[in-house]
N, C-alpha and C positions, 0 to 999 in steps of 0.2 A: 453262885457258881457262874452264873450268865452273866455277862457285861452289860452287852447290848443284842440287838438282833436287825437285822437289812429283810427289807422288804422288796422286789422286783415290781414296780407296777405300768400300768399303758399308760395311764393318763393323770399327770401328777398334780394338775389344775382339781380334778376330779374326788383322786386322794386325801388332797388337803381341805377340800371342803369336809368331806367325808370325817375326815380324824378329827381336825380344830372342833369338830361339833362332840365327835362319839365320844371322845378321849378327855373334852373338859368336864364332864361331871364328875368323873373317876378323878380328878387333881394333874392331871397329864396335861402341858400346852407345847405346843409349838415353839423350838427351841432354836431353833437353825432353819433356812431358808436359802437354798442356791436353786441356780436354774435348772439341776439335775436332781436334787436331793429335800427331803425335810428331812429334821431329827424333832421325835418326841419325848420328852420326863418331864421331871418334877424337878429335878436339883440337876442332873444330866441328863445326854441325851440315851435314852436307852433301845428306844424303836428308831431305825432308819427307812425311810421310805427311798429307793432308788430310781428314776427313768428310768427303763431298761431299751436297751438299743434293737432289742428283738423284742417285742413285747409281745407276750404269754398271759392267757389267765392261769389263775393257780388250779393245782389240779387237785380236785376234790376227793381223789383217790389216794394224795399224798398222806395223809392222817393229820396234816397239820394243824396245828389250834395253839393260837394263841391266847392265854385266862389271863385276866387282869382282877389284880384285888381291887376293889370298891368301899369307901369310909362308910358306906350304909345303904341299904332298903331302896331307900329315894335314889340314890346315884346310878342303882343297879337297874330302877326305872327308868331314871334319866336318858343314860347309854344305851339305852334298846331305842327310845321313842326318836332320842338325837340320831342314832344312826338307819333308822329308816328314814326318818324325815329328808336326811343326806346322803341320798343314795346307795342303803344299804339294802339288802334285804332280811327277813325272820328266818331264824333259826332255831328258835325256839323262847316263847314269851317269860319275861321275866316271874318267878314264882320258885317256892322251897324246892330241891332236889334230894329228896330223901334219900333214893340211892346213892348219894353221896357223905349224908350225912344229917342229922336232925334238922341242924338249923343253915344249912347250905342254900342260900339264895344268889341264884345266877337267871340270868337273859343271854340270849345265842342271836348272832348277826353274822351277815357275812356281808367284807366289805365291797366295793365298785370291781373289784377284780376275784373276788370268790374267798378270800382269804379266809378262814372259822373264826369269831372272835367271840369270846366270852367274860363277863363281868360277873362278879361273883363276892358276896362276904357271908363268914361261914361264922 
């Protein structure tokens, strides 16, 4: 149903370190490069990252989350440890989510501008 999705961020130097790292254990690279913009996928681009001309952090009260499927266990490690390492912070350490579902394994990060993101293979 989704195409793609835009991202609003301050500092796009910052972002991209940040994604290049969290996003490549998950199969996601860096796909586009302008001096205002990244795009991220696999085959296209699906994630946009934008300068924003007012630069906002995101607001943690918005509910926003974005979950990414993960090829496995290790990847859903990977993306937790890559995006701290890259200026993310914890949002909760990669391990089973029962409340989701027996075998629902996900890691919670947020990225340089507050964004929720989640890695997840169920």
């Amino acid at each position: 149903m989704i195409d793609h999705l835009s991202l609003g961020v301050r500092d796009l130097a910052a972002s991209r370190r940040f994604y290049d790292a969290a996003l490549a254990p998950l199969g996601y690279r860096r796909l586009s490069t302008c001096d205002d913009s990244l795009g991220y996928g696999a085959d296209g681009v699906v994630l946009w990252l934008l300068q924003t001309a007012h630069p906002v952090a995101a607001d943690p009260r918005s509910g926003l989350h974005l979950c990414l499927r993960a090829p496995g266990r290790t990847a859903v490690d990977a993306f937790h440890a890559a995006a701290l390492a890259h200026g993310g912070a914890d949002n909760g350490a990669p391990g089973l989510r029962a409340d989701y579902g027996p075998d629902y394994y996900a890691a919670f990060a947020t990225d340089p501008d507050g964004y929720r993101l989640e890695a997840h293979v169920a």
